[in-house]
Backbone as a ProteinNet text record, in pm:
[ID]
protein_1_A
[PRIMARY]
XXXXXXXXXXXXXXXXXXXXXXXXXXXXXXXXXXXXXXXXXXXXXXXXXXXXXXXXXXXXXXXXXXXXXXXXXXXXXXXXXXXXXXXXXXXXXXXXXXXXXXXXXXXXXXXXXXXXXXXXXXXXXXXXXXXXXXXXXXXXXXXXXXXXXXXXXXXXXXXXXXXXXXXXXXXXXXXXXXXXXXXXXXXXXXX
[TERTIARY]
84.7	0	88.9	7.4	92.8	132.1	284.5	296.7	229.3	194.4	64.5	-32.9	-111.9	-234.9	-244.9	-120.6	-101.9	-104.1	-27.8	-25.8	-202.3	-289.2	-382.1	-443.1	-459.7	-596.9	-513	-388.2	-318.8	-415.1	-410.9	-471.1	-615.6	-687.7	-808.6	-819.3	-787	-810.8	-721.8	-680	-634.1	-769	-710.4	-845	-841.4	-716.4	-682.6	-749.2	-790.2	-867.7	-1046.7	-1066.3	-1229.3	-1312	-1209.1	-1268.3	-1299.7	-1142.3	-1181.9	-1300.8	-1282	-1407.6	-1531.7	-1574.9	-1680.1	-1717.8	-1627.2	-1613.4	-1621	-1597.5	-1592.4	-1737.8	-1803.2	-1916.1	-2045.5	-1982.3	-2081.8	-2097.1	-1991.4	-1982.1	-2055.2	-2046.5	-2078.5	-2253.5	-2259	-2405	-2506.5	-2464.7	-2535	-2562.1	-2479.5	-2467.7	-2583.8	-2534	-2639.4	-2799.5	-2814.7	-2952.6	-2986.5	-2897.6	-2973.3	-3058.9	-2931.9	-2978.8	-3114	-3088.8	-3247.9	-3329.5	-3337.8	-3462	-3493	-3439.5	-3462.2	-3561.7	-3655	-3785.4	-3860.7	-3903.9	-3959	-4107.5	-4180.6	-4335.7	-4379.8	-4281.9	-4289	-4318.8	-4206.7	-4258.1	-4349.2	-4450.1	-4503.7	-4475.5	-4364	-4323.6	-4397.7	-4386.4	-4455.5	-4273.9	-4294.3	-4203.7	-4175	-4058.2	-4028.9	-4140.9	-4171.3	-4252.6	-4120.1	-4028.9	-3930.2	-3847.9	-3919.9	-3805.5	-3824.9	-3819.3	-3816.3	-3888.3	-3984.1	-4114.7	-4079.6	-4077.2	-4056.2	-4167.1	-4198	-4327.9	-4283.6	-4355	-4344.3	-4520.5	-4510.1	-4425.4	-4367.1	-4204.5	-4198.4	-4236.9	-4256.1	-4350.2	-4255.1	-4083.1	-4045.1	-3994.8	-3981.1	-3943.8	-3810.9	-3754.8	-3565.6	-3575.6	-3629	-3603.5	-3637.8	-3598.8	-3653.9	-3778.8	-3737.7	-3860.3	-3898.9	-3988.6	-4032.7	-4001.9	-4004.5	-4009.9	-4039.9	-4125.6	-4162.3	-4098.4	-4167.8	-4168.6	-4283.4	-4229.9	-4370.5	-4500.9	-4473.4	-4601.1	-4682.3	-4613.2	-4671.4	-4768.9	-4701.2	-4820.7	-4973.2	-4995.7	-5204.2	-5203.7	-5116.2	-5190.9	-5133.9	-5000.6	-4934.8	-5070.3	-5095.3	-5201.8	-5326.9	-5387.7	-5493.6	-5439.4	-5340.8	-5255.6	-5239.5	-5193	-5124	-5221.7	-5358	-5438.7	-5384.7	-5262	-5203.8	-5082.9	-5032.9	-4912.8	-4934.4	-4771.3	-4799.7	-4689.1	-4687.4	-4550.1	-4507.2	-4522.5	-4447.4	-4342.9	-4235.9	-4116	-4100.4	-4091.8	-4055.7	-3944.4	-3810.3	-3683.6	-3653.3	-3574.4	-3495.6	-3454.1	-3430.2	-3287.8	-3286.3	-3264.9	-3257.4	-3214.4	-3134.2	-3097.8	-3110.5	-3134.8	-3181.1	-3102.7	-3062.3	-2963.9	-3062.5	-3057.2	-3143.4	-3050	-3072.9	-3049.9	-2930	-2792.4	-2744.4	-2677.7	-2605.2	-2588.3	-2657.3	-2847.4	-2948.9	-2934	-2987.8	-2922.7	-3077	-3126.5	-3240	-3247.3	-3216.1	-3159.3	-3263.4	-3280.6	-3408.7	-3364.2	-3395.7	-3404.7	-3524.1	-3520	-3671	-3610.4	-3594.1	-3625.8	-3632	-3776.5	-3847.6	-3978.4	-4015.8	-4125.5	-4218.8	-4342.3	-4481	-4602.2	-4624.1	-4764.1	-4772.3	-4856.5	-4894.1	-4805.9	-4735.6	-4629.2	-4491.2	-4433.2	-4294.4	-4268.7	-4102.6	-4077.7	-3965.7	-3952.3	-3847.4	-3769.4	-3663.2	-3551.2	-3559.3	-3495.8	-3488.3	-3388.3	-3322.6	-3210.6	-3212	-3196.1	-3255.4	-3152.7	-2984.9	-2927.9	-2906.5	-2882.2	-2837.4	-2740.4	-2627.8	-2561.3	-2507	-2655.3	-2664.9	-2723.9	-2766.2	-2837.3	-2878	-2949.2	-2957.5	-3070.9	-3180.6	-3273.8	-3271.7	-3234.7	-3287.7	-3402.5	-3489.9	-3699.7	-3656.6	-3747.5	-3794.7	-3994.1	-4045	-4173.9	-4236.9	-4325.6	-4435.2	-4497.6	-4486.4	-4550.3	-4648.2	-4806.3	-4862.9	-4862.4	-4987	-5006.5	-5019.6	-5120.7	-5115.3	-5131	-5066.3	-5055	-4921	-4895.8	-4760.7	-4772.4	-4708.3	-4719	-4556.6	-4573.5	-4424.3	-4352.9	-4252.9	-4186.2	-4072.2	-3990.4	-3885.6	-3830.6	-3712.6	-3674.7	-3564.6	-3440.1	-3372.4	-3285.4	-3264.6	-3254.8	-3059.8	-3002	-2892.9	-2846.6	-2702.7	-2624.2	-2692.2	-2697.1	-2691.5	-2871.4	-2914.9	-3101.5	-3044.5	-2998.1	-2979.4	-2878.7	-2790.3	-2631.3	-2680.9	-2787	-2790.8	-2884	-2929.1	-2993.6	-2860	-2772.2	-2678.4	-2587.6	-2589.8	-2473.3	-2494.2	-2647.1	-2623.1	-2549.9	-2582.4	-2506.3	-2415.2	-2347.8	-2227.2	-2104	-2183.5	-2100.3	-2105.2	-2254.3	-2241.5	-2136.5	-2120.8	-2065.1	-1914.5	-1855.3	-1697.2	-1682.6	-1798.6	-1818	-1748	-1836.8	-1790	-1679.2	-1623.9	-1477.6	-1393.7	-1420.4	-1288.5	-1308.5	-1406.3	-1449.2	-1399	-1453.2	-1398.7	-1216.7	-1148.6	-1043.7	-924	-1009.8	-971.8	-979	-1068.1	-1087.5	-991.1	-975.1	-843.8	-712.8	-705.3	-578.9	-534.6	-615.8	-604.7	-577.4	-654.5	-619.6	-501	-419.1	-340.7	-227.7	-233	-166.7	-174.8	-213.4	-269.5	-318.2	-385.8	-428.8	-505	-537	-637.2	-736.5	-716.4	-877.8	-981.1	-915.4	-976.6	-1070.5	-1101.8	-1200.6	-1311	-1293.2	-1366.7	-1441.2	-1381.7	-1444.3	-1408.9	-1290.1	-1262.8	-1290.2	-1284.8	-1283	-1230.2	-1296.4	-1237.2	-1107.6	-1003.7	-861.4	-883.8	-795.1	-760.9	-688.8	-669.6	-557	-610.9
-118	0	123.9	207.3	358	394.7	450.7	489.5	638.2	773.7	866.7	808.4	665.7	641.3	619.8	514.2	458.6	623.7	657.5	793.5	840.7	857.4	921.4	784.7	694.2	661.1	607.6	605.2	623.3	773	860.6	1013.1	1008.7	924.1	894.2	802.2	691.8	642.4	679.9	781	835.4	880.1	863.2	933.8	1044.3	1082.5	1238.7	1307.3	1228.8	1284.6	1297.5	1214.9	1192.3	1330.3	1442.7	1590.3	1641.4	1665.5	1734.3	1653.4	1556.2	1528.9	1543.1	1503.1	1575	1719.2	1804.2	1932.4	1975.5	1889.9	1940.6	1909.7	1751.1	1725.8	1836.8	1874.7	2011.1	2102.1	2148.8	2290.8	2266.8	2109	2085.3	2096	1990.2	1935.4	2049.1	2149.8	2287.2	2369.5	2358.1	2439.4	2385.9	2206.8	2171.5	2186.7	2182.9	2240.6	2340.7	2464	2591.8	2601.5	2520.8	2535.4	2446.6	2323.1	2277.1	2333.5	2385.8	2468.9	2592.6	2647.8	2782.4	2748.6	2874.2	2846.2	2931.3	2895.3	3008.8	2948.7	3099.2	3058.1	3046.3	3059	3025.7	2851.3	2761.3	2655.4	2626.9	2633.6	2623.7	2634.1	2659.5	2653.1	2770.7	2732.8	2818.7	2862	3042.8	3121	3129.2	3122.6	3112	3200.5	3205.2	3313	3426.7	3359.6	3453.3	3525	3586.6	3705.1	3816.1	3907.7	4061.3	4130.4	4198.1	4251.6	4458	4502.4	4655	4716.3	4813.8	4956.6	5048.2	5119	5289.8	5335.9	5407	5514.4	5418.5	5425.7	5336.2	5330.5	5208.5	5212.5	5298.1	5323.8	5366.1	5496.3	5645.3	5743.9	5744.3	5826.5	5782.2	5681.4	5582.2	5479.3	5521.7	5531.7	5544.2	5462.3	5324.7	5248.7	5130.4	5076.3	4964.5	4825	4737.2	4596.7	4494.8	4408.5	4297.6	4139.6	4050.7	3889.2	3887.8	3837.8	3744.9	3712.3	3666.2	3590	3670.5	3784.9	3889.5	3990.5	4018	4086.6	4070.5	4008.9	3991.4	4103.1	4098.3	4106.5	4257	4266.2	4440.1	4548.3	4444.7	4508.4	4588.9	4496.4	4519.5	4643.6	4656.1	4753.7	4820.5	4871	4993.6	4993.1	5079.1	5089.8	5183.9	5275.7	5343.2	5334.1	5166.8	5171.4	5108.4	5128	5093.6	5024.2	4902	4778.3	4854.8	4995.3	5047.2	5103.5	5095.6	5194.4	5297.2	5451.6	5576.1	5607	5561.8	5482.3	5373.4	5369.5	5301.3	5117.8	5194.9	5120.1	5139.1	5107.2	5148.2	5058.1	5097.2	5006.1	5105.8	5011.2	5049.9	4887.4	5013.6	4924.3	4910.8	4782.2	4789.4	4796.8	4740.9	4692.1	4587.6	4555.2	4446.5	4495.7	4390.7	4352.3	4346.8	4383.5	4356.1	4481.2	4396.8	4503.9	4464.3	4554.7	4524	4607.2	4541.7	4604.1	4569.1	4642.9	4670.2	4691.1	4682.6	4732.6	4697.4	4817.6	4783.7	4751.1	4645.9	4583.3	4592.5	4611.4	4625.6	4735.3	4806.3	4880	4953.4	4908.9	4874.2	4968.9	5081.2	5134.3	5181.2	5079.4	5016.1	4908.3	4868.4	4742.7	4779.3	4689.7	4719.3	4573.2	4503.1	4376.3	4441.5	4396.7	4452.3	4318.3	4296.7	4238	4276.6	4181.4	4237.4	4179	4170.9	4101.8	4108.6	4048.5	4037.6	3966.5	4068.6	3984.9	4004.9	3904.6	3977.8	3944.6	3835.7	3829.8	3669.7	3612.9	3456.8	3388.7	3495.2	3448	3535.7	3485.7	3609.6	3513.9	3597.7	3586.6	3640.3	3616	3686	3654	3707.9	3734.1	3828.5	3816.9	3861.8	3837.4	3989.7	4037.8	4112.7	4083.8	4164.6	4222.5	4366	4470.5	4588.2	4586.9	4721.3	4810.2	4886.1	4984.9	4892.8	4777.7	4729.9	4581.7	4534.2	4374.7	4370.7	4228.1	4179.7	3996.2	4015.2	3853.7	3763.5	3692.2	3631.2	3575.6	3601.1	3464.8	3426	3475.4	3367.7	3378.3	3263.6	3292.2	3234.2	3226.8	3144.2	3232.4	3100.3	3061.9	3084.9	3138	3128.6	2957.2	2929.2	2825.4	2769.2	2914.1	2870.6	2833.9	2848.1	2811.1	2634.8	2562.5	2419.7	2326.9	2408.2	2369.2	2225.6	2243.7	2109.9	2018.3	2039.3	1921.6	1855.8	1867.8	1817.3	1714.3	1798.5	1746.7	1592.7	1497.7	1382.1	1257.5	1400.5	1326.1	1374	1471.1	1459.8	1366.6	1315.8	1232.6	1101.9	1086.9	960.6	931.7	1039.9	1062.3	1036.4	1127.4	1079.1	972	888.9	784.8	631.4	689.1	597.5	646.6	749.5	790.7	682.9	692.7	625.1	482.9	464.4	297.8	233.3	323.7	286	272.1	402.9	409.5	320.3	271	221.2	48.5	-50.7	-89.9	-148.2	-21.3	-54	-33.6	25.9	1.1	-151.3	-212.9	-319.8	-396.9	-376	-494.2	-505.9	-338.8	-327.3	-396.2	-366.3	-468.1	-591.2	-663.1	-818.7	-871.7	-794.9	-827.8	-958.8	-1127.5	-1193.3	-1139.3	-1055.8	-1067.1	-930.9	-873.5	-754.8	-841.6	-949.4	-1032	-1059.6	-1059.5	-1126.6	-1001.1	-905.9	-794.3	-780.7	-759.2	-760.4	-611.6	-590.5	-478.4	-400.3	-283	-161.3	-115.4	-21.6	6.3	90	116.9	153.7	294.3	317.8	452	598.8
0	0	0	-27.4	-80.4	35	90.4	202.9	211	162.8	144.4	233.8	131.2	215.8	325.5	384	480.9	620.1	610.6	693.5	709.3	559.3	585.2	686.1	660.5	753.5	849	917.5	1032.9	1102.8	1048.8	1087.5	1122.9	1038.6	1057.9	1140.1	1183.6	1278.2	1436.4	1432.5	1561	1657.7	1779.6	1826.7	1847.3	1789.4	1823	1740.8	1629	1465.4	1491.6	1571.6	1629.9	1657.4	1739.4	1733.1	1623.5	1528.7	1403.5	1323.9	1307.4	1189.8	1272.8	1366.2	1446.2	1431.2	1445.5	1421.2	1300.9	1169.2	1062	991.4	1054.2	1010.7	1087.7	1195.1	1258.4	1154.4	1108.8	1037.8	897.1	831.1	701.7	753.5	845.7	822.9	835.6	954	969.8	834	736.2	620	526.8	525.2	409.7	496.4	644.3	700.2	694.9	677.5	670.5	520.9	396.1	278.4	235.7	299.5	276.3	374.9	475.8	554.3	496.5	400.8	326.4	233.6	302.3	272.9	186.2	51.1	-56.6	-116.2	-57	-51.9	-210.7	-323.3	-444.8	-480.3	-373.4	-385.2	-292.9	-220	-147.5	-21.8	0.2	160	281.9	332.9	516.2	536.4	498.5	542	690.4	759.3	884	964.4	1084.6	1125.5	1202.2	1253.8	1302	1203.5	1095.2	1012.6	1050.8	1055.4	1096.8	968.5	997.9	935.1	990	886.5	923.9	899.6	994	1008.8	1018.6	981.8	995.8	1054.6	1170	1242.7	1342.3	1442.8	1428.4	1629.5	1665.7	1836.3	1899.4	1902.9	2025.5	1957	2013.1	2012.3	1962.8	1836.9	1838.7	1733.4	1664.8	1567.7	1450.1	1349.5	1210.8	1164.2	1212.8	1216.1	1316.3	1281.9	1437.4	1340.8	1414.9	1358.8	1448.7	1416.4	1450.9	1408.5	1441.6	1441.7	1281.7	1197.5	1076.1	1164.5	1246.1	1349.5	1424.7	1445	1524.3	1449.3	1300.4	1245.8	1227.4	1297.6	1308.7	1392	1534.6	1614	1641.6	1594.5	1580.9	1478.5	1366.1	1286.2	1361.2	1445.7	1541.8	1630.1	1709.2	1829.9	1781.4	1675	1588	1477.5	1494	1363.3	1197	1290.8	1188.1	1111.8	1199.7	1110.8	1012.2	897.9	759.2	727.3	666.1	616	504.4	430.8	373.5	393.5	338.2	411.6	319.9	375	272.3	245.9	332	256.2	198.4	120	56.8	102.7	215.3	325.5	444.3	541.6	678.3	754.5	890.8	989.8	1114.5	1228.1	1353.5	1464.3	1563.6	1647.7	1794.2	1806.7	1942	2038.8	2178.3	2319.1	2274.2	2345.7	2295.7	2153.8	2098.8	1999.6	1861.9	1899.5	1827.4	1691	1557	1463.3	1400.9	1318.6	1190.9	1072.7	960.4	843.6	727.1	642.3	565.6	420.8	325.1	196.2	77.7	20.2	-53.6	-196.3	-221.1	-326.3	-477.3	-440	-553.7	-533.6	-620.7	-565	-700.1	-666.9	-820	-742	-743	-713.4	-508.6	-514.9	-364.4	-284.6	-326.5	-315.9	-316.3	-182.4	-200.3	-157	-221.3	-180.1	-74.6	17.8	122.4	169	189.6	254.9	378.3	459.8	612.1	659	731.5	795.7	913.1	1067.7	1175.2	1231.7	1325.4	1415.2	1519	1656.8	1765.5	1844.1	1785.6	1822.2	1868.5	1864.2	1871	1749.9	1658.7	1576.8	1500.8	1376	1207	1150.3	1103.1	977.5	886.7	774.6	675.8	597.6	539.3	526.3	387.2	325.2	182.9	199.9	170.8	176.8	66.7	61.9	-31.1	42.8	74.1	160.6	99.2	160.3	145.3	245.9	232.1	310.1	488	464.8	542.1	551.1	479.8	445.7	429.6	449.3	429.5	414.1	287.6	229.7	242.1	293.5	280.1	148.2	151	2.1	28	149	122.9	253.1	320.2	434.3	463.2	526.2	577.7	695.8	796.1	920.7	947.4	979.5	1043	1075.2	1096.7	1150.3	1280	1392.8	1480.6	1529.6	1416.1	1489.9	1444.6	1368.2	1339	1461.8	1494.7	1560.8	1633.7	1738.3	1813.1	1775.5	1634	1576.3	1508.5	1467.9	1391.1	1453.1	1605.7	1661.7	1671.9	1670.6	1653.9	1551.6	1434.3	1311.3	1296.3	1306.7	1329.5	1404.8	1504.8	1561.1	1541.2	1493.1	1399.1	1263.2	1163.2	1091.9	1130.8	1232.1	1308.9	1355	1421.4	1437.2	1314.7	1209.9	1111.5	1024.6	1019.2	955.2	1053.9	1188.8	1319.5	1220	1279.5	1302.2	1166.3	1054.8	856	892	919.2	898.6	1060.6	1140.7	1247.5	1203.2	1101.7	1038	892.5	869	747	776.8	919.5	951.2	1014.8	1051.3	1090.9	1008.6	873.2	750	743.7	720	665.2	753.3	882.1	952.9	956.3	886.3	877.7	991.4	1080.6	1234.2	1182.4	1259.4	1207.3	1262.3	1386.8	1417.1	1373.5	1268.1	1135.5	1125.2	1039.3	1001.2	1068.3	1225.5	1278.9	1357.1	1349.5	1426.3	1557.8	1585.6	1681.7	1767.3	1907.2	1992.6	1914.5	1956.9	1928.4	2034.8	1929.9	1992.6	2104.2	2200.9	2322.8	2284.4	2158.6	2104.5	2172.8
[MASK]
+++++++++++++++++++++++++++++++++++++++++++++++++++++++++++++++++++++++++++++++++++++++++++++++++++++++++++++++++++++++++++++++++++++++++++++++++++++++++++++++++++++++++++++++++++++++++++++++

């Protein structure tokens, strides 16, 4: 066998290697979850309810504008009879309490209608939301979720995943050693 290979799955079956690929299947598996949980009401999907939704005038004294939760607009609609999901800028950002940031841009804009972007972080976490906004409606179409809303769903497969890199490459090192008891399945190493 190639002495190259031999080194690599020496590396892979270390247990010193068991973190990183753990760690690396975290970082992958979170990525391919944010991308399949990204959600566009074009294909039918139910837009997150946690994106950040912008109003004007805005609730607190000092803000350019107010913003809410997707989920919350029924009931902000009802409380605030005069506000409006239109924005008369462009663009805008407003810094809360914390770390908290909410960033806006309009899009696209037809008559009565504006499509607005939103971006929504605070420091543990980020949405970004895409809207079809009137005077006083707001339609969803698209959404996706930050890393860290997925992180501890992953972590099971992830370690399943490091799991079977050890066990594969813990496995062929044994062949390669002509161990007899490779064949038979023997205990796992003590390394």
């Amino acid at each position: 066998m190639h002495p190259v290979l031999r080194w690599i799955i020496g590396v892979l079956a270390s247990a010193w290697f068991f973190p990183v690929s753990c760690t690396t299947a975290l970082g992958i598996g979170t990525e391919i979850l944010v991308g399949l949980d990204a959600r566009d009401a074009a294909r039918g999907d139910t837009v997150h309810g946690s994106i950040a939704v912008v109003a004007v005038p805005p609730p607190a004294p000092g803000q350019a504008f107010g913003h809410l939760l997707l989920a919350n607009v029924p009931s902000y609609k009802e409380r605030h009879p005069d506000a409006s999901f239109l924005m008369p800028a462009a663009e805008g950002r407003i810094e809360l309490v914390g770390n908290t940031k909410v960033t806006y841009k309009v899009v696209a804009a037809s008559g009565a209608e504006q499509t607005i972007e939103t971006r929504y972080e605070d420091g543990d976490r980020s949405a970004w939301g895409r809207y079809r906004a009137g005077r006083r409606e707001v339609a969803p179409l698209a959404s996706r979720l930050s890393n860290a809303d997925y992180i501890y769903g992953v972590i099971p497969y992830a370690l399943v995943v490091a799991l079977i890199v050890y066990l594969g490459a813990w496995l062929a090192r044994r062949r390669m050693r002509g161990d007899p008891d490779s064949s038979r399945g023997g205990s796992v190493p003590d390394d």
